[in-house]
C-alpha positions as YAML, in Angstrom:
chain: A
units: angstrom
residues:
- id: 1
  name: UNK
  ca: [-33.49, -56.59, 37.93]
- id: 2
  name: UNK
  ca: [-34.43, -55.90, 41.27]
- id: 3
  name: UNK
  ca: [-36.00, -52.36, 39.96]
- id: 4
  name: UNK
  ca: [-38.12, -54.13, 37.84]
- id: 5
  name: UNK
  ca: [-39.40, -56.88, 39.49]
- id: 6
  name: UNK
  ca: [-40.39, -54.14, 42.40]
- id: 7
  name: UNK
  ca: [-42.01, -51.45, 39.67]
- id: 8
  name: UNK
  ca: [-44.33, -55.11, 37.51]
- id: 9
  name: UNK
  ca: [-47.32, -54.84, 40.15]
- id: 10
  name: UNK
  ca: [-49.70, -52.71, 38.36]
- id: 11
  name: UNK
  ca: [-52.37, -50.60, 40.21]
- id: 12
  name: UNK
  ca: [-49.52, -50.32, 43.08]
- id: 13
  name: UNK
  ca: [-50.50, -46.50, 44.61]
- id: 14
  name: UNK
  ca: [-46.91, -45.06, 44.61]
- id: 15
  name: UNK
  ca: [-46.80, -41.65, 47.50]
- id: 16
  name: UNK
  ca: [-45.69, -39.01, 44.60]
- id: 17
  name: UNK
  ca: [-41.97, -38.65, 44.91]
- id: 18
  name: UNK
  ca: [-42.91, -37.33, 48.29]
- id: 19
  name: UNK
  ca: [-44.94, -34.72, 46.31]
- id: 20
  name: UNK
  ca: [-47.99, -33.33, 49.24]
- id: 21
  name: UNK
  ca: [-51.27, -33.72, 48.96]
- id: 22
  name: UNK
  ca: [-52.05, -29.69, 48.48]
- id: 23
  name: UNK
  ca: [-54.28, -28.03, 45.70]
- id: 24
  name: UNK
  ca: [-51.18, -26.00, 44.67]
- id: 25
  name: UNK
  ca: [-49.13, -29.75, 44.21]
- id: 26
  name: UNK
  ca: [-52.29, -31.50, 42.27]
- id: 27
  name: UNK
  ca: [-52.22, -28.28, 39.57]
- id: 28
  name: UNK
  ca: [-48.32, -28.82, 39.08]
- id: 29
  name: UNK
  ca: [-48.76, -32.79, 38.73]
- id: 30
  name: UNK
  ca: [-51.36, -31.93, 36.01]
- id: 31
  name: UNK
  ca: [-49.81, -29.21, 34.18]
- id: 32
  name: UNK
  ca: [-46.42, -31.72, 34.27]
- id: 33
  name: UNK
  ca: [-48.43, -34.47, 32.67]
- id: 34
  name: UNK
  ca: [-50.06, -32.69, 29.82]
- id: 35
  name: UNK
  ca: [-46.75, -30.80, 29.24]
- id: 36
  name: UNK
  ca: [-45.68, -34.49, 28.51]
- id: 37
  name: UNK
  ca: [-48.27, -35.75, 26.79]
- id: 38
  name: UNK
  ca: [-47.58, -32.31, 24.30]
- id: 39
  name: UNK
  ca: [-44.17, -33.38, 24.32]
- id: 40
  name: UNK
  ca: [-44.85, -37.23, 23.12]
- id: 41
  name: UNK
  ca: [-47.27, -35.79, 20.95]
- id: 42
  name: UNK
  ca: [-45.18, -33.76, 18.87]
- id: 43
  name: UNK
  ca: [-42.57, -35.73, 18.55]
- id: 44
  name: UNK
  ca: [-41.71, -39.33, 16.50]
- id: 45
  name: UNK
  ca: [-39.53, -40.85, 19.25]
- id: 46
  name: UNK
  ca: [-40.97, -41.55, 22.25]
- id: 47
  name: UNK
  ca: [-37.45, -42.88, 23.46]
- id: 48
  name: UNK
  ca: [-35.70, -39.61, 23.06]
- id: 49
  name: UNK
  ca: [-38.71, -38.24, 24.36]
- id: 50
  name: UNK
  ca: [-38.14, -39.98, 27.42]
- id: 51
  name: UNK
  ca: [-34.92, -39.07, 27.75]
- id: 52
  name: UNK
  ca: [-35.04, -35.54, 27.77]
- id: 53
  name: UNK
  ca: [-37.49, -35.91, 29.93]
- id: 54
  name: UNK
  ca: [-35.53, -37.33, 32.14]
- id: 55
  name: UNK
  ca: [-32.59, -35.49, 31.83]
- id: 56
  name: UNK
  ca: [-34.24, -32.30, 31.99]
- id: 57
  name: UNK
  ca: [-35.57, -33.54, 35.73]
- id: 58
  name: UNK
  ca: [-32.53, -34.51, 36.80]
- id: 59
  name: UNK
  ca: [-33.63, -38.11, 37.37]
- id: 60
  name: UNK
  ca: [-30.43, -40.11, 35.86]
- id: 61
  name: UNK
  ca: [-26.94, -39.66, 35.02]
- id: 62
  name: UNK
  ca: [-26.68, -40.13, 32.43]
- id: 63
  name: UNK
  ca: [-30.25, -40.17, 31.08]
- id: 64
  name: UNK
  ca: [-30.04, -43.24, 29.06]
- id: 65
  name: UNK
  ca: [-33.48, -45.48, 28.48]
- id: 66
  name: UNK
  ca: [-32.83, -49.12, 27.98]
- id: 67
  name: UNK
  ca: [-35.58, -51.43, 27.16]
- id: 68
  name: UNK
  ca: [-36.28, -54.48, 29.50]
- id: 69
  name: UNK
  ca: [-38.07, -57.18, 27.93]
- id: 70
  name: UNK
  ca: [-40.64, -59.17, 30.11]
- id: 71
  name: UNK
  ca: [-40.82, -62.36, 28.33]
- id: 72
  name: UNK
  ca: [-43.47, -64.53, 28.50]
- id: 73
  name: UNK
  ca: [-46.44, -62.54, 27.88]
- id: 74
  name: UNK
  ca: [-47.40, -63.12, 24.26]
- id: 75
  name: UNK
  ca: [-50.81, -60.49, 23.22]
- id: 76
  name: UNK
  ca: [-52.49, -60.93, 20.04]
- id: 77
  name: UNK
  ca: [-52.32, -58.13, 17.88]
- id: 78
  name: UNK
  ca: [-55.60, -55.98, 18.24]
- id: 79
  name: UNK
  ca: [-58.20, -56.12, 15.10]
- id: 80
  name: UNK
  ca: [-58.59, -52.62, 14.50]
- id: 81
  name: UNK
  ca: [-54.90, -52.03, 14.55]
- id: 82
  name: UNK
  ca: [-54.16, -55.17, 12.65]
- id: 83
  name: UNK
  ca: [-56.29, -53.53, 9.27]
- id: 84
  name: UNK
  ca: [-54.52, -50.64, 9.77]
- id: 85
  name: UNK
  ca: [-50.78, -52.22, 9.27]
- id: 86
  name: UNK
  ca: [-52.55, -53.75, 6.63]
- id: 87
  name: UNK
  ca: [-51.53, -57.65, 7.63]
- id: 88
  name: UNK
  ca: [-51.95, -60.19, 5.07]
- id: 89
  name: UNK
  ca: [-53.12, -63.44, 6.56]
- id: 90
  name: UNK
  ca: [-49.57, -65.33, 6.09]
- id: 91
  name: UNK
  ca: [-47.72, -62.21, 7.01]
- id: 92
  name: UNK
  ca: [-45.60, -62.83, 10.28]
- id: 93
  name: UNK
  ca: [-46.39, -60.66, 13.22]
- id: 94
  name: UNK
  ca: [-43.87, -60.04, 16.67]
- id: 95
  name: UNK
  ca: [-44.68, -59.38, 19.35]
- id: 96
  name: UNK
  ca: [-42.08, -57.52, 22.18]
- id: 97
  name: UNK
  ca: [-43.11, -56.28, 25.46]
- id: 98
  name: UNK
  ca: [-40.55, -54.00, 27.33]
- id: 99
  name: UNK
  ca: [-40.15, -51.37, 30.44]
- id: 100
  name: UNK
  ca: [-38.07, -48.48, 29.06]
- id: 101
  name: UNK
  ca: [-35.94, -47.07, 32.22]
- id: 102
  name: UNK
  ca: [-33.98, -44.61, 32.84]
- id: 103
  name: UNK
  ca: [-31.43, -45.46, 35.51]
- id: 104
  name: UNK
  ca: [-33.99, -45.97, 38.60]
- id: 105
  name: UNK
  ca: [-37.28, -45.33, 36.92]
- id: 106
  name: UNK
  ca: [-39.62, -47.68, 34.73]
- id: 107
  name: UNK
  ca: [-41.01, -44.61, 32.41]
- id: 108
  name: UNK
  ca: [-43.00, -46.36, 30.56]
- id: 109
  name: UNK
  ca: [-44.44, -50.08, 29.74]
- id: 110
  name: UNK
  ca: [-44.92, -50.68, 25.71]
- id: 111
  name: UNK
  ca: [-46.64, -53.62, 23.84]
- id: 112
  name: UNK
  ca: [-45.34, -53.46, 20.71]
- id: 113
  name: UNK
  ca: [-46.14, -55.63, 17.60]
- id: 114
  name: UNK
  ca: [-43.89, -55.42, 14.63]
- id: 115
  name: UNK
  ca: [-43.56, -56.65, 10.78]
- id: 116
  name: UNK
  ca: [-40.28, -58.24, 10.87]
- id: 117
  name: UNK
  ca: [-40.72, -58.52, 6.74]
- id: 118
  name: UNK
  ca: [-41.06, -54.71, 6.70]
- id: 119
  name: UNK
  ca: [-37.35, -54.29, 8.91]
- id: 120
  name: UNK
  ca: [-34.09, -55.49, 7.89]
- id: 121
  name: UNK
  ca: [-32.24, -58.65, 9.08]
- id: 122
  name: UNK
  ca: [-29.88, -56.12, 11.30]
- id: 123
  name: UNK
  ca: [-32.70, -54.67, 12.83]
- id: 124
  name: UNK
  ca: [-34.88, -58.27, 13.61]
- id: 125
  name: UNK
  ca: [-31.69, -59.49, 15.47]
- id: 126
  name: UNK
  ca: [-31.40, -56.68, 17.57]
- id: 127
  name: UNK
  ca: [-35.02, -56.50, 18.67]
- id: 128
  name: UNK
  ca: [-34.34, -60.53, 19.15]
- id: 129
  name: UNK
  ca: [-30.78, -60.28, 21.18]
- id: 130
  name: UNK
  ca: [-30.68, -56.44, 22.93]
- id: 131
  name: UNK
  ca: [-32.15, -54.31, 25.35]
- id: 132
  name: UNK
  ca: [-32.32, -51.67, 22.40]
- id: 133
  name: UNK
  ca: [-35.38, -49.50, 22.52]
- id: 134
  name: UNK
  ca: [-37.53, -50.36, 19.73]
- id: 135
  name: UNK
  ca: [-37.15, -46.86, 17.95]
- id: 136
  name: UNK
  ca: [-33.35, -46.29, 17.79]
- id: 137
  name: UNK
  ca: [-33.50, -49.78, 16.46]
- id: 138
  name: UNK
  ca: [-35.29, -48.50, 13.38]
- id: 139
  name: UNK
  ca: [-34.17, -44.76, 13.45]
- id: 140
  name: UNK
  ca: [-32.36, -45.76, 9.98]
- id: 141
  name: UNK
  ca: [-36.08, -45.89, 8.71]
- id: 142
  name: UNK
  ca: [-37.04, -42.59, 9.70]
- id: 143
  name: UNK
  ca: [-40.15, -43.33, 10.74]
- id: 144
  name: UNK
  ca: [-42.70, -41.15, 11.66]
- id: 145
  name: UNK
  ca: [-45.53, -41.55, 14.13]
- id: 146
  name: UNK
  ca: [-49.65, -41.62, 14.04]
- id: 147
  name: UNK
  ca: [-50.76, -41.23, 17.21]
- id: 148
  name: UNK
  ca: [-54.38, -43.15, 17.09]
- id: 149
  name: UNK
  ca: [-55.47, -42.08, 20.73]
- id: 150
  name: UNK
  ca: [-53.80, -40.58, 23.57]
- id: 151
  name: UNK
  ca: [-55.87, -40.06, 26.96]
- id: 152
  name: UNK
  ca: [-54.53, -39.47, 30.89]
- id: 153
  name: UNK
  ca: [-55.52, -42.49, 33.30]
- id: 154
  name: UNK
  ca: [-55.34, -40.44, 36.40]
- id: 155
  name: UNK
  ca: [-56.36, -36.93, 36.75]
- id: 156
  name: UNK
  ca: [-54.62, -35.04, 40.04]
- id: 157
  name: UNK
  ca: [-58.01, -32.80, 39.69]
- id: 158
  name: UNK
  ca: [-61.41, -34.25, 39.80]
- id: 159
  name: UNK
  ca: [-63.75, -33.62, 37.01]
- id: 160
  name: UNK
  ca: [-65.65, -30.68, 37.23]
- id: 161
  name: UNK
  ca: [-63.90, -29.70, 40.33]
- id: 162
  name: UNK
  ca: [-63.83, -25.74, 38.78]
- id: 163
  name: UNK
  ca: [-67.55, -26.01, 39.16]
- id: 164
  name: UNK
  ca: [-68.20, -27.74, 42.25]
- id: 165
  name: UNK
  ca: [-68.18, -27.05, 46.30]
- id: 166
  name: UNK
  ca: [-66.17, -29.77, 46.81]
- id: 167
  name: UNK
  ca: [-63.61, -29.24, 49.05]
- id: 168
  name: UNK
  ca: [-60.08, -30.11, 48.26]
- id: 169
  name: UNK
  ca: [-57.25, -31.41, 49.97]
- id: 170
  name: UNK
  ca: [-56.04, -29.32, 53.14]
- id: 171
  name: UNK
  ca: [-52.56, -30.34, 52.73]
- id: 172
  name: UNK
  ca: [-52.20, -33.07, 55.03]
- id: 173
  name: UNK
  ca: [-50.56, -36.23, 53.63]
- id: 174
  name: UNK
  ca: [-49.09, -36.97, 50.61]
- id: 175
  name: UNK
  ca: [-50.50, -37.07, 47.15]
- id: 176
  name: UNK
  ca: [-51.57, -40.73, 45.85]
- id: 177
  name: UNK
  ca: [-50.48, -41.20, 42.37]
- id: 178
  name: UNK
  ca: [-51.72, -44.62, 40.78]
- id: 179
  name: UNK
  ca: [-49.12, -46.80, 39.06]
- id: 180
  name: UNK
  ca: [-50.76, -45.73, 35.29]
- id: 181
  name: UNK
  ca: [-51.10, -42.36, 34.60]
- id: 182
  name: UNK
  ca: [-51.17, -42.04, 30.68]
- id: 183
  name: UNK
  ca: [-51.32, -43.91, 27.52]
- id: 184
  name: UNK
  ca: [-50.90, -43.71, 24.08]
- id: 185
  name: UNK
  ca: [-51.80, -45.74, 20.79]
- id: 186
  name: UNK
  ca: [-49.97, -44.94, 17.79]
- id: 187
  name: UNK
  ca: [-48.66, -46.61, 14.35]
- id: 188
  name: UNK
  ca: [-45.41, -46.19, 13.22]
- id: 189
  name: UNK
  ca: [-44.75, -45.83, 9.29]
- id: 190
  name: UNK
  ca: [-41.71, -45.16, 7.24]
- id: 191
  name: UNK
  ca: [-40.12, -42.63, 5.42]
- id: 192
  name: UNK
  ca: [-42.09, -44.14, 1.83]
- id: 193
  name: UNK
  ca: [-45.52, -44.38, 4.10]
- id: 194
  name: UNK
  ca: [-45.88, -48.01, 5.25]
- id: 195
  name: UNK
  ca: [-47.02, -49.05, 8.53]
- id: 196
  name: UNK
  ca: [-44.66, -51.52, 10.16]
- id: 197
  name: UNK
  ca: [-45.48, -51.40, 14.11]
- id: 198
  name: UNK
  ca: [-48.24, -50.85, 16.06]
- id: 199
  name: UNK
  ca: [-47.78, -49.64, 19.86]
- id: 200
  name: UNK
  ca: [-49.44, -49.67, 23.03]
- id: 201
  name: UNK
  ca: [-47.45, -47.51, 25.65]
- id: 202
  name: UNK
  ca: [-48.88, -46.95, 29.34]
- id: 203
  name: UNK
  ca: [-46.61, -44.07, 31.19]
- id: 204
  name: UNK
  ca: [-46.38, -44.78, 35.03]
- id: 205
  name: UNK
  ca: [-46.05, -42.17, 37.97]
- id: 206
  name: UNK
  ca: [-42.38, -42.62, 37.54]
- id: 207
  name: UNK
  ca: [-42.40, -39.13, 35.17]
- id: 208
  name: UNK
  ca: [-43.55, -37.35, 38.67]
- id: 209
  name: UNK
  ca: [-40.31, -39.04, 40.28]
- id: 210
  name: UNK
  ca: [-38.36, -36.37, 41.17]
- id: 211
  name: UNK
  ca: [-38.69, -33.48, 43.91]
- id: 212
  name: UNK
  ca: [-40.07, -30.65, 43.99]
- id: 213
  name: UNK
  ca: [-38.92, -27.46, 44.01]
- id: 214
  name: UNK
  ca: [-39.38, -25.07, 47.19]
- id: 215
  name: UNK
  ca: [-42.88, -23.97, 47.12]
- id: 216
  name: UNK
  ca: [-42.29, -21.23, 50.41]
- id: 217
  name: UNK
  ca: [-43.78, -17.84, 48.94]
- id: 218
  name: UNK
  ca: [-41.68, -14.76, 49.21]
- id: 219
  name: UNK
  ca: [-42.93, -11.95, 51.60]
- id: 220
  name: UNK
  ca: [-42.16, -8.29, 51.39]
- id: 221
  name: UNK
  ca: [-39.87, -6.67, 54.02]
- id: 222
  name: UNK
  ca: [-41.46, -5.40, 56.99]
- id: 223
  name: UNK
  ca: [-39.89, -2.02, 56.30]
- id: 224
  name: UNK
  ca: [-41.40, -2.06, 52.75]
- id: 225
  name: UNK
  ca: [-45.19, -0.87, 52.04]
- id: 226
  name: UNK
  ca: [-47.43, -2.51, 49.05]
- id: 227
  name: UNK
  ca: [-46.84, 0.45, 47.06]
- id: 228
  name: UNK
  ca: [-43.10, 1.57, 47.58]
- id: 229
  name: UNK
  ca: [-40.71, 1.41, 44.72]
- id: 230
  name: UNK
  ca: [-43.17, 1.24, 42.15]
- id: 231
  name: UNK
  ca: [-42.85, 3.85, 38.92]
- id: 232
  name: UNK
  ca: [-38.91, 3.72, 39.07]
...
């Protein structure tokens, strides 16, 4: 509880898992985030998503995401995504707000609004009464996802910066990473094509929470010219 009461101030400015603030750092930290955003993209689950993720990066043993509700909080369901679930006007609508973990790190922070008519009674209980992500809840639907817009929040590189004098960091210091880095808007349907949640999911800096490798650059023997060994 502690975690998340420390990780619910958004805008907090986190110091990049220690990451420095070097031109050679900022091009990793971007390549990492759209090799993320590719990897939500192409896949249905963005629970299993995150936990590859985070086992791959060595960031929790095991690399389980739970779902922590914040209660509370109550968001209407937006218009444009309310035509496309296709809502009748009596139709009941839920509404569950969680911060998917995996052991130490808040991953991700979802607004999700759901058809309860459109799940089972199994399934509506354990949204109610666990900290069960929202998609192995319904795996047994096998849902797919629309992704409706996807779009990074923070940039390590400033636009244009290919094209421009601007001088970038020396390497002093560590690199700022804002608390919101990506987001994504996306339906989910089921397997006979009808829409039954609509989601809102803002990725923190958490997915640049682990260390970096060694960046020292390997140097050639003194012994050894440019041009020795080569042709064998």
């Amino acid at each position: 509880m502690a975690l998340l009461l420390a990780m619910s101030s958004g805008g907090a400015v986190a110091d990049g898992a220690g990451w420095p603030d070097t031109v050679l750092a900022r091009t990793q930290a971007l390549a990492l985030l759209e090799t993320f955003n590719a990897d939500l993209l192409g896949h249905d689950s963005a629970t299993l998503t995150l936990e590859r993720w985070c086992a791959a990066h060595g960031m929790a043993t095991p690399a389980t995401v739970l779902a922590y509700r914040v209660r509370g909080r109550d968001k209407p369901l937006p218009p444009d995504m309310r035509q496309r679930l296709d809502v009748g006007a009596d139709e009941p609508v839920r509404y569950r707000r969680v911060r998917l973990a995996c052991g130490d790190h808040v991953l991700s922070e979802a607004d999700n609004w759901y058809l309860p008519n459109r799940l089972t009674a199994a399934m509506n209980d354990q949204l109610d009464h666990s900290d069960v992500p929202f998609g192995k809840v319904v795996r047994p639907l096998h849902f797919r996802r629309k992704t409706l817009s996807a779009r990074l929040l923070w940039s390590p590189l400033p636009a244009g910066w290919e094209m421009r004098a601007t001088p970038l960091p020396a390497g002093t210091g560590r690199l700022a990473i804002p608390h919101e880095v990506l987001q994504h808007r996306a339906l989910l349907y089921d397997a006979a094509g009808h829409p039954f949640s609509a989601l809102v999911e803002t990725y923190t800096d958490q997915v640049l929470a682990f260390p970096l490798p060694s960046q020292a650059v390997p140097t050639l023997h003194p012994s050894v010219s440019p041009g020795q060994g080569r042709g064998r």
